[in-house]
C-alpha positions as MATLAB code, in Angstrom:
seq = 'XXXXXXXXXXXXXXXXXXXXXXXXXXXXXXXXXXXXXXXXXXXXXXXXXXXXXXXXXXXXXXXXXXXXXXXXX';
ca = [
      48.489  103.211   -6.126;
      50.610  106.171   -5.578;
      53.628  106.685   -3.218;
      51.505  108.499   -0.862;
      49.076  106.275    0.007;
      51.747  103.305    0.919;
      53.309  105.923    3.285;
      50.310  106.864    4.993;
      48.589  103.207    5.564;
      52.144  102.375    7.073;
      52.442  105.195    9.521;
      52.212  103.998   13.182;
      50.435  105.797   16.200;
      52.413  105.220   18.830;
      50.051  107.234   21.129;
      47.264  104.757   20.485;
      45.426  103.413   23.806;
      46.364  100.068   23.431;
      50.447  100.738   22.412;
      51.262  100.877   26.260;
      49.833   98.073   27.384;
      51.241   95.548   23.900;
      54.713   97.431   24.817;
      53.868   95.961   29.099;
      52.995   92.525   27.270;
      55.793   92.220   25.028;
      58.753   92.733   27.926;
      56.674   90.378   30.351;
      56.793   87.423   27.853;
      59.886   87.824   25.860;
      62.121   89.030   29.188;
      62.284   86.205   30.707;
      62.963   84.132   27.881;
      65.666   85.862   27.457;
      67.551   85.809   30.449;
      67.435   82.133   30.417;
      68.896   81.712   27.203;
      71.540   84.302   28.749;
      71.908   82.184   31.341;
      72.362   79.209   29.052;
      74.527   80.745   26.720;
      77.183   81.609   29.558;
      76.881   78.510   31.215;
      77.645   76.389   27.786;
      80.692   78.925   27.548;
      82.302   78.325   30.710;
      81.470   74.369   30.511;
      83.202   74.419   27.188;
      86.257   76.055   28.499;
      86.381   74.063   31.603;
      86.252   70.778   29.367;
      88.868   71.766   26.683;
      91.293   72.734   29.829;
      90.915   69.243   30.790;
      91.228   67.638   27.900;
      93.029   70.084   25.821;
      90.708   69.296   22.811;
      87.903   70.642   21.304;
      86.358   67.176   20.049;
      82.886   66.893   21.962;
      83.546   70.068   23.961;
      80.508   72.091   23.139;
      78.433   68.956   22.706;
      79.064   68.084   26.458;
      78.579   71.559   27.634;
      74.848   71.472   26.242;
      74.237   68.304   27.503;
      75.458   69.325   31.304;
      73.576   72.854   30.872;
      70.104   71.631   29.829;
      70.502   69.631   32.921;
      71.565   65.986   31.488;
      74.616   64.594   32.836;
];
């Protein structure tokens, strides 16, 4: 199999009917998702710091802030 024909099975239309609507599907599932593990990841941060200014440690710090963001207590 020659060169050519690897680089011609692999090229992409991205003009293709159906590329809009995969590209509309795509951002409405994974979008979300990812502003709540935004969300999560800044909460855990600020939780963290919040805990080692109390305590001035780092033991357990991180493991606390995951446990208060995923909403245990």
């Amino acid at each position: 199999m020659s060169k050519n024909f690897w680089l011609k099975s692999l090229k992409l239309n991205i003009h293709a009917p159906g590329t809009g609507t995969a590209l509309m599907i795509l951002a409405l599932t994974q979008v979300p998702v990812a502003i709540k593990t935004a969300a999560e990841v800044a909460c855990i941060g600020e939780v963290s710091h919040q805990r080692w200014k109390a305590t001035n440690t780092h033991k357990g710090a991180n493991v606390i802030a995951v446990s208060q963001c995923n909403g245990k207590s």
